[in-house]
PLY file of the C-alpha trace (Angstrom):
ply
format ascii 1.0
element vertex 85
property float x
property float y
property float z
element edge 84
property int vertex1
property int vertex2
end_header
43.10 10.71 -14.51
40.20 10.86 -17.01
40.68 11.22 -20.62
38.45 14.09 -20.74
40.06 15.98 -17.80
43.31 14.83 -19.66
41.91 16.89 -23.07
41.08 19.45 -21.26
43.47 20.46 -19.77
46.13 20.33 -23.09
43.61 22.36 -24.72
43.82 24.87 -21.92
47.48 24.70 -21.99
47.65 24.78 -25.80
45.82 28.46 -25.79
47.68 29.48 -23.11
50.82 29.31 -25.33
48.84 30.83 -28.54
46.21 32.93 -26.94
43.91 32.99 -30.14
44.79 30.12 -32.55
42.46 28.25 -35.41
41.66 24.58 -34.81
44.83 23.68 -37.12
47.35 25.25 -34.93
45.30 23.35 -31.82
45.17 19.86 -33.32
49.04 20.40 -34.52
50.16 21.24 -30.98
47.81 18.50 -29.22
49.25 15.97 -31.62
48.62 13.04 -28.93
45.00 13.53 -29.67
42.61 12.76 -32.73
41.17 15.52 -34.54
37.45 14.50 -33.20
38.59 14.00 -30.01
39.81 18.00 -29.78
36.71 18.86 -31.94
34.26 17.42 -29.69
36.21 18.65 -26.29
36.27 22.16 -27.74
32.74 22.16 -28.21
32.05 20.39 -24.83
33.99 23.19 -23.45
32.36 26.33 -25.61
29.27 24.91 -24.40
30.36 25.37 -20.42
31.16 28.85 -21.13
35.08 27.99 -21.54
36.36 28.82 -24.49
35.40 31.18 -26.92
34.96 31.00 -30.45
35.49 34.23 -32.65
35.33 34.11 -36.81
37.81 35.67 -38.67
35.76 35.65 -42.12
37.51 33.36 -43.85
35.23 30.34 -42.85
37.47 29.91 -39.67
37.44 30.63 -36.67
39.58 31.71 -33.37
39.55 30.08 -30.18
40.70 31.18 -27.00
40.12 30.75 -23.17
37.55 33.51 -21.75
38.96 36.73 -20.78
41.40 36.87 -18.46
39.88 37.76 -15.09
37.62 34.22 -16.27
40.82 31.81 -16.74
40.73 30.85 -13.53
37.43 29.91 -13.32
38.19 27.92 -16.64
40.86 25.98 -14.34
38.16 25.25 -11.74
35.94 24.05 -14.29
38.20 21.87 -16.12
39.60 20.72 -12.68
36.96 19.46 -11.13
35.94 16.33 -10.87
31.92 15.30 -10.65
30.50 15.38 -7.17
30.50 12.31 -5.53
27.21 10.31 -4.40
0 1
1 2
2 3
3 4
4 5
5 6
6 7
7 8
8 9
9 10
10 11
11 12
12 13
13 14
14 15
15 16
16 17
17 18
18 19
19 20
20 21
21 22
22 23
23 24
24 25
25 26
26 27
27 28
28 29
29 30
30 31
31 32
32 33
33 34
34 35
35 36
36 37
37 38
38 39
39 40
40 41
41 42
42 43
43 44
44 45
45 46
46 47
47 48
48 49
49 50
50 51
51 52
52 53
53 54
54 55
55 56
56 57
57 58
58 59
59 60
60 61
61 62
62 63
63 64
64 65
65 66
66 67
67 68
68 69
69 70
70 71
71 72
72 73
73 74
74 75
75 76
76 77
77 78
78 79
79 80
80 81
81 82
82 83
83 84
């Protein structure tokens, strides 16, 4: 399994259990990773439509999977591995 896919899918697991939670509460319950590894996933995966990022005002900001009738395209996504060649 690839470290990425790996990533992903805690991070998807992670907001499962806390539906809207700041980066803090993330990196505390993906321990096993670094700080710039979530930070750079989590963008990766904002970027491919993902995750969402929502401010809260206080310089921080929310994440969470996509709505719910989108989480399990956010499965495929992270799931799937790069076409062969």
């Amino acid at each position: 399994m690839s470290g990425r896919k790996l990533i992903a899918e805690e991070i998807v697991d992670a907001l499962r259990r806390h539906p809207a939670c700041t980066f803090e509460t993330l990196v505390a319950d993906c321990s096993e990773f670094t700080w710039n590894q979530l930070f750079a996933e989590v963008e990766r995966m904002r970027q491919l439509g993902a995750l969402r990022l929502t401010p809260r005002g206080d310089g921080r900001y929310e994440i969470g999977l996509r709505r719910a009738e989108e989480v399990g395209e956010v499965g495929t996504a992270v799931s799937s591995a790069p076409p062969s060649l």
